[in-house]
C-alpha positions in Angstrom: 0.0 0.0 0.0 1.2 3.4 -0.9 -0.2 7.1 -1.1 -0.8 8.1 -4.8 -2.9 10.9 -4.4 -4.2 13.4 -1.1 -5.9 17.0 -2.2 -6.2 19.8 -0.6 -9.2 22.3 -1.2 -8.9 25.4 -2.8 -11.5 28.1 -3.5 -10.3 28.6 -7.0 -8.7 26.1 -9.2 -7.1 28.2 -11.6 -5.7 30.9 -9.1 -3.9 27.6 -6.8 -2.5 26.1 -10.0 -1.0 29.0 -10.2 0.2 29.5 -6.6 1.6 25.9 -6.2 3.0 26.3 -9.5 4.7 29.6 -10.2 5.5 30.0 -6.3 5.8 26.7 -4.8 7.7 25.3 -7.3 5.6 22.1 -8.0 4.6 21.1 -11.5 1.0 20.4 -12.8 0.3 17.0 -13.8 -2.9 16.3 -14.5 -5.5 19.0 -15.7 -9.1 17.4 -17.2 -12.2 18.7 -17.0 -15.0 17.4 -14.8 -18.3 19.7 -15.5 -17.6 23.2 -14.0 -14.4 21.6 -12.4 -11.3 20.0 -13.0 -9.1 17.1 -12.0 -6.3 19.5 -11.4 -2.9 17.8 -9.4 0.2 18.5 -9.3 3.5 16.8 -8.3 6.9 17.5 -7.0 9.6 18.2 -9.7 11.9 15.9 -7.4 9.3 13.2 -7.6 7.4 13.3 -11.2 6.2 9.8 -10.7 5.4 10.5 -6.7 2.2 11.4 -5.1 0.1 13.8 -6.3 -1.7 16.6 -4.8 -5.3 17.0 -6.0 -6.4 21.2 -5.7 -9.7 20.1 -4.8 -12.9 23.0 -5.5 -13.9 23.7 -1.9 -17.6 24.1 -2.8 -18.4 21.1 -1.1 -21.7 22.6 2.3 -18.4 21.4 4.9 -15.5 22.4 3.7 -16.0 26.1 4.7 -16.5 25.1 8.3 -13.9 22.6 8.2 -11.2 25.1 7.0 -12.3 28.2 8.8 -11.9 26.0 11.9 -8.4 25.2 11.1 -7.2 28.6 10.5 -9.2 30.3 13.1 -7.0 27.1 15.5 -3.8 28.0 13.5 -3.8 24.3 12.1 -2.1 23.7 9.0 -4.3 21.5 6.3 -1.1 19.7 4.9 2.4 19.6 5.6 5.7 19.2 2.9 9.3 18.8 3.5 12.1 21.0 2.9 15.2 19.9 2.8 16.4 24.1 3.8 13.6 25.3 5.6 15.7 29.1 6.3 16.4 29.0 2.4 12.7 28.5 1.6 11.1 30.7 4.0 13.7 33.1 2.8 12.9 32.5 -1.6 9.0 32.0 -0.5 9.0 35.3 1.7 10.8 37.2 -1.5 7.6 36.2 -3.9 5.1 37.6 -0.8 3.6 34.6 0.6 3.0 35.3 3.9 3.8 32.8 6.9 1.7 32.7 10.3 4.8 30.7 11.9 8.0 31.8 11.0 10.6 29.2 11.4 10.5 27.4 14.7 13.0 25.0 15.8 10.5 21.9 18.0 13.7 19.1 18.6 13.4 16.9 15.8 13.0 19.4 13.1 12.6 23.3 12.4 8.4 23.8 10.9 6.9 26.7 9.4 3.4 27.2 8.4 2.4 30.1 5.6 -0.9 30.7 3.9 -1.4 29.5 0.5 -4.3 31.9 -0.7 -6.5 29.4 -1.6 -7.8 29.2 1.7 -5.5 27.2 3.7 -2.4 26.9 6.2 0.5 25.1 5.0 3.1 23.8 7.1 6.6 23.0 5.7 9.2 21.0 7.8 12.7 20.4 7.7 13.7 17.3 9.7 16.9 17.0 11.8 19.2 14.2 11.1 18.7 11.2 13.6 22.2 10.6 14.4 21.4 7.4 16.8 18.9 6.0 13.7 19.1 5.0 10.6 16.6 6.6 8.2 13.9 4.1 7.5 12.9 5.4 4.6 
């Protein structure tokens, strides 16, 4: 068993593809239309073949709810990794996207967690090498 696919939901299709593209960095991968909507994902250019993130239309009656509650809590909806979380906060701040939680050492790794305009918190993490385990990835 392995993940293929998770979504976050966006309020506007178009204007994510465009975030998670031109400022995140992540390429579009699939884009068909489905009525008024689309089958939108994109992927990580370091993984083409790797999971793939659905940008989901938030018109669903509980979303809204759902993802005011998060943000009003400060809870990010997904999380990615960085392998340079200071170089990316510094290249994302540059392009304006503006963080809630600048970068925040907690022990095992330094997280951040910006806003993605679409209607969502995002957090990114940079995990700490495990010196006393190997990586079981």
């Amino acid at each position: 068993m392995r993940i293929a696919l998770t979504s976050v939901f966006v309020d506007d299709q178009r204007a994510a593809l465009t975030f998670y593209t031109e400022v995140l960095g992540f390429t579009k991968r699939r884009d068909i239309p489905l009525g008024d909507n689309f089958w939108l994902t994109v992927v990580s250019p370091e993984s083409i073949d790797g999971p793939e993130l659905l940008l989901e239309p938030s018109d669903h009656h509980a979303v809204k709810p759902y993802r005011d509650a998060l943000v009003e809590d400060g809870i990010p909806l997904a999380q990615f990794a960085v392998d340079d979380l200071e170089a990316e906060h510094a290249r994302l701040t540059s392009k304006g996207v503006v963080f809630t939680q600048s970068p925040t050492d907690v022990g095992t790794a330094v997280v951040a967690v910006f806003d993605d305009t679409c209607g969502n918190l995002i957090q990114l993490i940079e995990e700490k090498a495990d010196k006393n385990h190997a990586d079981a990835r």
